[in-house]
N, C-alpha and C positions, 0 to 999 in steps of 0.2 A: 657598412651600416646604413640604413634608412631611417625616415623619419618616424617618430611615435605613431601619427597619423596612420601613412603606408600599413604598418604593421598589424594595427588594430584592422585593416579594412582584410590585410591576405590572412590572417589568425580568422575573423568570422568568415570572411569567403570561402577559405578553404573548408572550415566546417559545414556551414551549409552546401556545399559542393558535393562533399565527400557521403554528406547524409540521404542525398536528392539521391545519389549515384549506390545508397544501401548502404553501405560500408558501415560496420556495427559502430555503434556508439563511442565505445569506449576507446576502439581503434583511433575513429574519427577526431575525437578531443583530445588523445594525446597527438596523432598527427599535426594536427593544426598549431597545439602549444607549442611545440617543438620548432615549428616553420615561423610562427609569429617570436618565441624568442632568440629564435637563433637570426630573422632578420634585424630585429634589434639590439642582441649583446655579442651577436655570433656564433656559426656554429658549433664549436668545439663545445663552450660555456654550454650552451643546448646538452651536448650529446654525455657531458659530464651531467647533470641535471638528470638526466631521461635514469644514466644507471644509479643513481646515488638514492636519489631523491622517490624514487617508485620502488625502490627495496625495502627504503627504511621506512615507508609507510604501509605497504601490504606485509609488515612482520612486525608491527605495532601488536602489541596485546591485547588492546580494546578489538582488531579488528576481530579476533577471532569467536567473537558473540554472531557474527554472520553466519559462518557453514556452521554454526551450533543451531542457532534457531533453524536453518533451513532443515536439518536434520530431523529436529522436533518435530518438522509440517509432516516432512516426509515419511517417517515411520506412520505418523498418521494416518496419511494418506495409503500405505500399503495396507496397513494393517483394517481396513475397511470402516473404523469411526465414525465413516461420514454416516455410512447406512444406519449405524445404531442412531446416531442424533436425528437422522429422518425421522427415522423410527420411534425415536419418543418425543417430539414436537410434534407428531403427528398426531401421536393419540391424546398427547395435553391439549390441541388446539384444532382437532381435526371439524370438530363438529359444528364451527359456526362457519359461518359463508364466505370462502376466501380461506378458510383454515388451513385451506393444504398451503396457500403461498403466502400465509403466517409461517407455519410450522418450517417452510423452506426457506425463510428470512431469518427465523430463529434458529437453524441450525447452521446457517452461513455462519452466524457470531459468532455459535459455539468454535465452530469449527475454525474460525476464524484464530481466536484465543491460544490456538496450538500451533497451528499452521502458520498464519504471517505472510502467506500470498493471497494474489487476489487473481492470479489467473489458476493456479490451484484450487482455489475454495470453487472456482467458477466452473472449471472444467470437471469437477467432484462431484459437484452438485448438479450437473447439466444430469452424469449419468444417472444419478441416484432418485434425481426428484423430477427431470422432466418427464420420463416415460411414466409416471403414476401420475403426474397432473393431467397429464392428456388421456389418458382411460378415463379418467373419473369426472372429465368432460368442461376442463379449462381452456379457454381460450390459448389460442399460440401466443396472443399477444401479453396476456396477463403472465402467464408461464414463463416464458423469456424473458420478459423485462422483469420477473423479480428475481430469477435468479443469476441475472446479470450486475442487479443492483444488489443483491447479497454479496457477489463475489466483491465487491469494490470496500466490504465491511474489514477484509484483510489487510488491506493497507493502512489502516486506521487502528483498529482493534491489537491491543499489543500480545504477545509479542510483534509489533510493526517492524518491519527492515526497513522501510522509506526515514521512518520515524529512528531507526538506529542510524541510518545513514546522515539522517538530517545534523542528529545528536553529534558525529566522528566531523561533521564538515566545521563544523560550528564551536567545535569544543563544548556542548552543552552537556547535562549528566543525562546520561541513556536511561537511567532508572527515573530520574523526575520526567520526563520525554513518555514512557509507557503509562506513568501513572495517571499524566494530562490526557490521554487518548483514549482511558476507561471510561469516562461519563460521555467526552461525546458521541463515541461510540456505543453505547447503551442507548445513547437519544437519536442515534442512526439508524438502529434498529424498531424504535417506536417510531420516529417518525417514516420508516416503509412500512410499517402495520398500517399506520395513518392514513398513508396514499392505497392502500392496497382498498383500505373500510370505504374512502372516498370513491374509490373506483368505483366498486361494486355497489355504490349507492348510485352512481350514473349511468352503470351497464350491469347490473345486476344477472343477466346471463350471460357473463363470463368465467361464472364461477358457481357449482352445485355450494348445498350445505351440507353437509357430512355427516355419519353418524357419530354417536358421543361413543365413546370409549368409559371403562367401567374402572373405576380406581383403583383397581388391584393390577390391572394391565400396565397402567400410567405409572405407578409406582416400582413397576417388576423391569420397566422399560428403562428406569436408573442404573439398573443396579451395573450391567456393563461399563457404563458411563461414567462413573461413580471414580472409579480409580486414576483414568487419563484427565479430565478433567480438574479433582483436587491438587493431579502434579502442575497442572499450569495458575493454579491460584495458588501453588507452596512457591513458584517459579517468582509468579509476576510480587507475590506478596512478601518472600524473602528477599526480592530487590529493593523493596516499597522499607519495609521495618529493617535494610541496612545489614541483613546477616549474609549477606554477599553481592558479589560486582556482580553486573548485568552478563559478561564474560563466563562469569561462574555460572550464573545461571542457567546459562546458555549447555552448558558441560551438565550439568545436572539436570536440565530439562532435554536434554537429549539419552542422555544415560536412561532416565529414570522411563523414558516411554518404549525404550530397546525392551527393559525390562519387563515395564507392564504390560506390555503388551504378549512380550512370550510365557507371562504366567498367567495370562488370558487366554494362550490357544490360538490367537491371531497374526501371531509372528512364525516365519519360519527362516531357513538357511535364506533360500533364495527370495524371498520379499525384503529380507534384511540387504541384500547383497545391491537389490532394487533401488533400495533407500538410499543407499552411500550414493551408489550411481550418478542416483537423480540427484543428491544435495553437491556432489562433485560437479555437476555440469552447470546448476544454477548457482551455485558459490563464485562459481571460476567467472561467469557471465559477469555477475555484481562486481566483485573484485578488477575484474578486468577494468570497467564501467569507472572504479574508483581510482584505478593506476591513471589512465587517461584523464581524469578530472583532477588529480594531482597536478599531470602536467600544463593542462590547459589553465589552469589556478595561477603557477609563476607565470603564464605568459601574461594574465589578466593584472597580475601585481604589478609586472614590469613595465606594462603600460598604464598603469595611472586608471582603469576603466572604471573599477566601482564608483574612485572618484568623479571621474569625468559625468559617469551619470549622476551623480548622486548634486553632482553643482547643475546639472542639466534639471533634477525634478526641483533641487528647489529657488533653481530660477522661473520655472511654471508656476511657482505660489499658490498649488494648488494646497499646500496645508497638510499634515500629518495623513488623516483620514482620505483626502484626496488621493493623494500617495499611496496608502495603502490600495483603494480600489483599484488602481492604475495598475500597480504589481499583481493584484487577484483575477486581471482581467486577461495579463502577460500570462499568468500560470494556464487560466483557464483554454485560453489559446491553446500554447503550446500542446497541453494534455491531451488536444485532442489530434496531434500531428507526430509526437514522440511517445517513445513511452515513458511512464510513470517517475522513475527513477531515475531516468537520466531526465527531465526535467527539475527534479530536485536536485542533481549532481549540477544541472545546469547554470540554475536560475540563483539558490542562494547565494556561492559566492559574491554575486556581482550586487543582490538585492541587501543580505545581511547586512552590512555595513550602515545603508541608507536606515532599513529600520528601526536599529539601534539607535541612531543618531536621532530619531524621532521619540523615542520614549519608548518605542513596543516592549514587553515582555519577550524574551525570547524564546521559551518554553512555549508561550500562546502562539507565537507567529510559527514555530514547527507545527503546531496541530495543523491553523487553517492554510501552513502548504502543505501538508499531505493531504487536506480536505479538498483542497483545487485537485490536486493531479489524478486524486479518487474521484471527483468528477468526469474526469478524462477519460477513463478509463471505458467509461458508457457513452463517451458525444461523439457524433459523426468527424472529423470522417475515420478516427481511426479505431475509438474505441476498442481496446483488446479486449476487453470478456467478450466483445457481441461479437467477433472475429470466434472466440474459442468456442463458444454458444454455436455461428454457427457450420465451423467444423465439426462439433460434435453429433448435429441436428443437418444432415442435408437437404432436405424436404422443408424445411423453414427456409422463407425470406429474410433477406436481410433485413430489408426493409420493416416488414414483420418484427424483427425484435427492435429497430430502431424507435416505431412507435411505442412498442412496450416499454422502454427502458425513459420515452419522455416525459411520465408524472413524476417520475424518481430523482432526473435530474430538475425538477421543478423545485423538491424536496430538498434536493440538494442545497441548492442554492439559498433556499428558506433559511435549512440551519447553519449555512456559513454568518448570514448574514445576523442571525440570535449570537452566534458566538462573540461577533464582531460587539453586538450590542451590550454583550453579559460574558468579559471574559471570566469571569468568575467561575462558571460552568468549567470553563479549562483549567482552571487553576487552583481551585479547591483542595485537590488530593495532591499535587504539589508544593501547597505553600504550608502543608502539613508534614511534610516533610524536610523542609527547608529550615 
C-alpha cells in the first residue's frame, strides 16, 4: 500500500497521461480509478470493484433513458426533420436582415428539443442551412458561427443527455433537471437572435434581407412539423405533470417518432436500421464514458478528494460566490480541451459536494454546468461543432468559423452570468413541480 498522497498524484497522472496519449475517456478514467485504488486498498479489492460495481450501475433502470433519448435524436435525424424546420423558420423569419441565421438558430432549438446532441444538431444543420446561407450571399463568418452556436442549444434544450447525466451522477430528478433547461434555453435562443441583430447592425453586409413569405406558405410549412414536434412536448410535458419516469419517456418518445415518422412517409427499413446503428454506437460511447466514471468515482471517495479540495477552497475565503466563479472558470477551461460530457462526468463528482455545502440549488448548478461545457463546445482550442463545421465545409477556415462563433460566446457568457444573478429563470418551472 502507499500513501493517500502518492495515490491521488498516479490516479490524476495517470489520467491526464492516458488523455495527452488519446485514449478515450471513459477507458482513461476507469483505468486510472482502478490504478489509484488498487494503490491504496489493493489490487484484488480494485479488480472486484471494476466487475461488481460497473454492472450494477450500467443495468440501473434510470440508465436506460440514454439509448432512449439518443434513439429519439436519431430517427430524427434520418428521417430528414431538420430540412422541414429549415424550411419553416425560413419562411416565418426569412425576410428581415439576418433572417436566414435567425431561422437556422430557430430550428437548431427546434431541432434540438428531439435530438439532445449538440454535435448532431451541428452537423444537421451545417448540411441543411450552410449551402442556402452562402447562395443567398452570408458571410462565411456569420454562417458558421451561428450554426455552430445553434448546435451547442442541444446540450441544454431537453431532452439534454449532459443534463440526464448530470441528474444519474447526482441523484437529482431527471424530470425537474429538463424542466430547468426549458427557459434558459428559450433565452439561448433569443439571445443568438440578439447577437445575430447586433452583428448586422455593425456589418450590415454580412447578411442580404430576404423576401417575405406569404401566410398561407408559413402556415402550410407546419403542418409536417406539427406531429414530431407535439410528441416531444407530450415527452418533456408528461415528465413535467408526473404521468411518467423520464425512462418512460424515453420508451415512448422513441416509440412514438419510429411511428410518426413512418406514417409520414419519411421512414423506411434501412434509415430505421440507420437509426439503431447510430444510437448503438453513441449509447455505447456515453455508457462507456459512465462505466469509467463509476470507477474513477471510488478512487476519488477513497482518497478523501472532494474533501481535500473542498477544505482547500474554503481555506481561500473566497466566499460562496467566489467559489462558485472559480469552478465556472475550471468548467470553462476544461470545455475547451475535452469533450462536453466527460467534463461533466469529470468535474461534478469532485465540485458537487463543495456546492451543496455552500447553499446552491442543485437543480440551478446542473443547468450552469451544462451552460459552461456548452460553451465549450465553440472555444478554441478544441471546440467540437467548429471541428464538425469544419469537416463538413472544407473550403472554410478554421479560423474563419472561430471568428464567427466569438459574439456567441460573448453571449454566452452574458447569460451564465443573468442566470447566476436571477436563478429564478432556472427554477421557476421546477419549483412548480416540487
Amino acid at each position: 500500500m502507499v500513501s493517500t498522497e502518492f495515490a491521488i498524484f498516479a490516479g490524476f497522472g495517470s489520467l491526464l497521461l492516458l488523455c495527452l496519449l488519446r485514449v478515450p475517456i471513459g477507458l482513461a478514467m476507469g483505468a486510472s480509478g482502478i490504478l489509484g485504488f488498487g494503490l491504496l486498498s489493493g489490487f484484488e479489492p480494485a479488480f472486484r470493484m471494476l466487475s461488481h460495481s460497473v454492472i450494477a450501475t450500467l443495468s440501473d433502470y434510470t440508465m436506460g433513458l440514454i439509448p432512449l433519448f439518443i434513439l429519439m435524436g436519431a430517427v430524427a435525424v434520418a428521417s430528414g426533420l431538420s430540412r422541414d424546420l429549415f424550411h419553416a423558420a425560413q419562411l416565418w423569419l426569412g425576410q428581415r436582415r439576418g433572417g436566414l441565421a435567425m431561422a437556422t438558430l430557430a430550428s437548431c432549438g427546434g431541432f434540438s428539443a428531439i435530438c439532445g446532441s449538440s454535435a448532431a444538431t451541428a452537423a444537421t444543420m451545417t448540411r441543411v442551412a450552410l449551402p442556402e446561407m452562402l447562395r443567398q450571399g452570408y458571410s462565411e463568418r456569420l454562417t458558421t458561427g451561428s450554426i455552430a452556436a445553434g448546435g451547442t442549444l442541444g446540450v441544454l434544450i431537453p431532452p439534454s443527455i449532459a443534463l440526464a447525466v448530470y441528474g444519474l451522477l447526482t441523484q437529482q430528478s431527471v424530470g425537474l433537471l429538463f424542466m430547468a433547461g426549458v427557459l434558459p434555453g428559450l433565452l439561448a435562443i433569443g439571445f443568438y437572435m440578439l447577437t445575430v441583430a447586433i452583428w448586422l447592425k455593425i456589418r450590415p453586409d454580412d447578411a442580404p434581407k430576404g423576401s417575405r413569405a406569404g401566410w398561407r406558405d408559413r402556415f402550410l410549412s407546419l403542418r409536417r412539423l406539427g406531429p414530431i414536434l407535439l410528441l416531444s412536448v407530450f415527452v418533456i410535458g408528461g415528465i413535467y405533470g408526473g404521468l411518467f419516469t423520464p425512462t418512460e419517456a424515453g420508451a415512448l418518445g422513441a416509440a412514438g417518432a419510429i411511428v410518426l415518422t413512418a406514417l409520414m412517409g419519411a421512414m423506411s427499413w434501412s434509415r430505421l436500421f440507420q437509426s439503431l446503428a447510430e444510437s448503438v454506437r453513441t449509447a455505447a460511447a456515453i455508457l462507456l464514458i459512465m462505466a469509467g466514471a463509476v470507477l474513477f468515482g471510488y478512487f476519488l471517495a477513497a482518497t478523501g478528494t472532494p474533501q481535500r479540495v473542498a477544505e482547500l477552497l474554503t481555506a481561500s475565503q473566497l466566499g460562496p460566490y467566489g467559489t462558485l466563479l472559480l469552478i465556472i472558470l475550471v468548467l470553462l477551461v476544461l470545455g475547451c480541451l475535452i469533450d462536453a460530457l466527460a467534463v461533466v462526468i469529470l468535474v461534478v463528482p469532485i465540485v458537487y459536494p463543495i456546492v451543496m455545502q455552500m447553499g446552491f440549488d442543485p437543480i440551478w448548478f446542473g443547468v450552469i454546468v451544462t451552460m459552461c461545457v456548452e460553451v465549450g463546445l465553440i472555444t478554441p482550442p478544441f471546440g467540437l461543432n467548429v471541428f464538425v463545421i469544419k469537416g463538413l465545409s472544407k473550403r472554410t477556415s478554421i479560423w474563419t468559423i472561430y471568428r464567427g462563433v466569438t459574439p456567441f460566446i460573448v453571449s454566452d457568457l452574458v447569460r451564465i452570468g443573468l442566470l447566476i444573478l436571477f436563478p429564478s429563470l432556472v427554477l421557476f418551472l421546477p419549483n412548480l413541480m416540487r
